[in-house]
N, C-alpha and C positions, 0 to 999 in steps of 0.2 A: 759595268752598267753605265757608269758615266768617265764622259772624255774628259772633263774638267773636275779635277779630284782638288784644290785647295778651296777651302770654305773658309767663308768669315759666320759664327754663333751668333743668334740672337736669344736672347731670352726672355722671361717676363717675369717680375715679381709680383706675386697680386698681393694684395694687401689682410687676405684673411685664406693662406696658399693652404691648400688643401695638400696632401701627400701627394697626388698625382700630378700635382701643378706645380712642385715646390723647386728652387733651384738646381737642388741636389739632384733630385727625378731626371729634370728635364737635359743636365750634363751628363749623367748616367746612360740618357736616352741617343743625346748626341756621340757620345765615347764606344756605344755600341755603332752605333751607323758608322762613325771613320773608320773603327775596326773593321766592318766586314768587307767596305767598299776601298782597302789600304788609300784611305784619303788624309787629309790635312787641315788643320783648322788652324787659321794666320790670327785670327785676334776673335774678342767675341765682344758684346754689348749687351747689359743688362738693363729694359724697361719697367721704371717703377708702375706698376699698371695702378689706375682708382678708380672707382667708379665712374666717373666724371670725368677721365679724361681724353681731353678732346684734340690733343696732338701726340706723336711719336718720336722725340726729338733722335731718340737712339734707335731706330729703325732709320729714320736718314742719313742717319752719320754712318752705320753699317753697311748700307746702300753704295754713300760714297767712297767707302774705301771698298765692297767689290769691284765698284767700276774702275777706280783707281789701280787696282790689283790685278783685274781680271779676273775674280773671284765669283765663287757662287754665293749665296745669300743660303743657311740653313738654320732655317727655323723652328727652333724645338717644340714649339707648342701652339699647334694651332687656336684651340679652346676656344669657336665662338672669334676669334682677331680676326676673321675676314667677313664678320656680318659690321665692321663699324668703317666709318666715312673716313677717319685720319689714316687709316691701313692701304684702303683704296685707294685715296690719292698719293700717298707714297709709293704704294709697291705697285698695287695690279693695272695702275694708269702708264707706270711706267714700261713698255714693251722692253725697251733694252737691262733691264734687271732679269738674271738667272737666280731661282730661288727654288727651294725643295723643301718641304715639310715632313721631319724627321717620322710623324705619325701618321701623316697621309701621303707616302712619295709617289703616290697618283694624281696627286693632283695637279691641275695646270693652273694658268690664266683662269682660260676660258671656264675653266670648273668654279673656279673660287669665288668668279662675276654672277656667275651662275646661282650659286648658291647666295649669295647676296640677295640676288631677286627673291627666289623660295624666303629668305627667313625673312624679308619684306612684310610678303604676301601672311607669313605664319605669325607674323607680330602681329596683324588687321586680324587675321581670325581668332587669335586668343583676346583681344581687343572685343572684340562683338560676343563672342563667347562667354567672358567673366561679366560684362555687362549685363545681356540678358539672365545670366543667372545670378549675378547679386538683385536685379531687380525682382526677380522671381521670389529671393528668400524676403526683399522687402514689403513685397504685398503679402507676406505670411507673416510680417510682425516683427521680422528681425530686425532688430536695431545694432547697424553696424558700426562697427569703430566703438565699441564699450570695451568697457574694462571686464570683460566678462570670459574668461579663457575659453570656453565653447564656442561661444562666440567668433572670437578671432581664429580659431580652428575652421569652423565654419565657411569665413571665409576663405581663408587660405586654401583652406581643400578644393574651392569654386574656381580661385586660380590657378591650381596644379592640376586637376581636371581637363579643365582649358587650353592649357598647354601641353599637355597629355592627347589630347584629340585632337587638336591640330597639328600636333608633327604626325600622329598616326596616319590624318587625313591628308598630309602630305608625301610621305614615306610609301603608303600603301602602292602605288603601281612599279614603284623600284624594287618593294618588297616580295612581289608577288612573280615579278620577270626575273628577281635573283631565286626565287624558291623551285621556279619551274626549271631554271635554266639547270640549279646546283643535282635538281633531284631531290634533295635534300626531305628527310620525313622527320629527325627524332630533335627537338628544341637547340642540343646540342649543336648537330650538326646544321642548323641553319643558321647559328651564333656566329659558324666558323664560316658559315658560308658570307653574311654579314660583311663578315670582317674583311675575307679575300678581297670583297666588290666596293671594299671602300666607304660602307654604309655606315657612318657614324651614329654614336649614340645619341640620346637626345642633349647629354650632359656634354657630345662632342668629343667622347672618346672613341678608338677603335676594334673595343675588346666587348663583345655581347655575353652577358650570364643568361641561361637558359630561363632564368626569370622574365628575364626584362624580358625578353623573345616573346614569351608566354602572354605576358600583359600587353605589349603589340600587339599580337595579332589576334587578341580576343576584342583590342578595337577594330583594329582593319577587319575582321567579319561582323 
């Protein structure tokens, strides 16, 4: 599948790593792909990830010793790393970096530019979205930001809502040309269908539960 079979690992440690994100996952994740693909991994680099941070020192240094090497760049976890500005100007600005994403090996450049735009665009609409509805809840009285547990539920739900409808209201014409194209009718089989076309979850994974399916596309109708 690929002519250039030695890889240099990247990874990411986030700071509150969830089981799917966690280091061990994500070399578990890379150790299957050199398997299948009889490839080779020359060194790897672990990024402390934080909320806040606004460079990638160890995605440059990985960079340079592909190019040093003649290496590819494999990236174990995509998660949401190609919607931030320090990823971009490192990697997708650079044309001469070969790079592969161990959970989406469909992607390209041009895809991952691309999708930068979209989550742009879906940052402004949950942006306009939780606005108009915290305003809604405050001409009804709600006083927000209290120490009041319903309260902060309240809100919370106005922004997971919001972000909920937004990616639906984004997602929907991908979702609807993979449904027609797959065939696809029972929750299951459009999860899988999902997955084949590359359609990430909204959390950024690429494995759909006939749930999540479920609660999509009772937005997208």
């Amino acid at each position: 599948m690929f002519t250039n079979k030695t890889f240099v690992a990247y990874y990411r440690q986030f700071d509150k790593s969830k089981t799917a994100n966690s280091i061990g996952t994500q070399r578990t994740k890379v150790a299957k792909f050199i398997e299948e693909n009889k490839a080779s991994v020359i060194s790897e680099y672990i990024e402390n990830e934080t909320r806040h941070k606004k460079t990638r020192p160890e995605l440059a240094t990985a960079i340079a010793v592909c190019k040093k090497q003649k290496a590819k760049l494999l990236i174990a976890s995509l998660d949401k790393l190609n919607r931030d500005i320090a990823f971009s100007e490192v990697l997708l600005d650079d044309p001469k970096v070969n790079f592969i994403c161990v959970d989406l090996p469909v992607a390209t450049r041009e895809m991952l530019k691309m999708r930068q735009v979209f989550a742009h665009w879906e940052a402004e609409r949950i942006g306009e979205r939780t606005k108009a509805a915290l305003d809604k809840l405050k001409k009804q009285g709600v006083k927000l930001g209290s120490g009041t547990p319903e309260i902060g539920s309240a809100a919370g739900n106005v922004v997971n809502v919001a972000k909920a409808d937004a990616f639906a209201e984004r997602v929907a014409p991908m979702v609807r040309q993979i449904i027609k194209k797959s065939k696809a009718s029972t929750l299951r089989d459009i999860a899988a269908a999902f997955a084949k076309d590359g359609l990430l979850t909204p959390r950024g994974f690429d494995t759909w539960s006939p749930t999540q399916v479920k609660n999509l596309l009772k937005r997208i109708k």
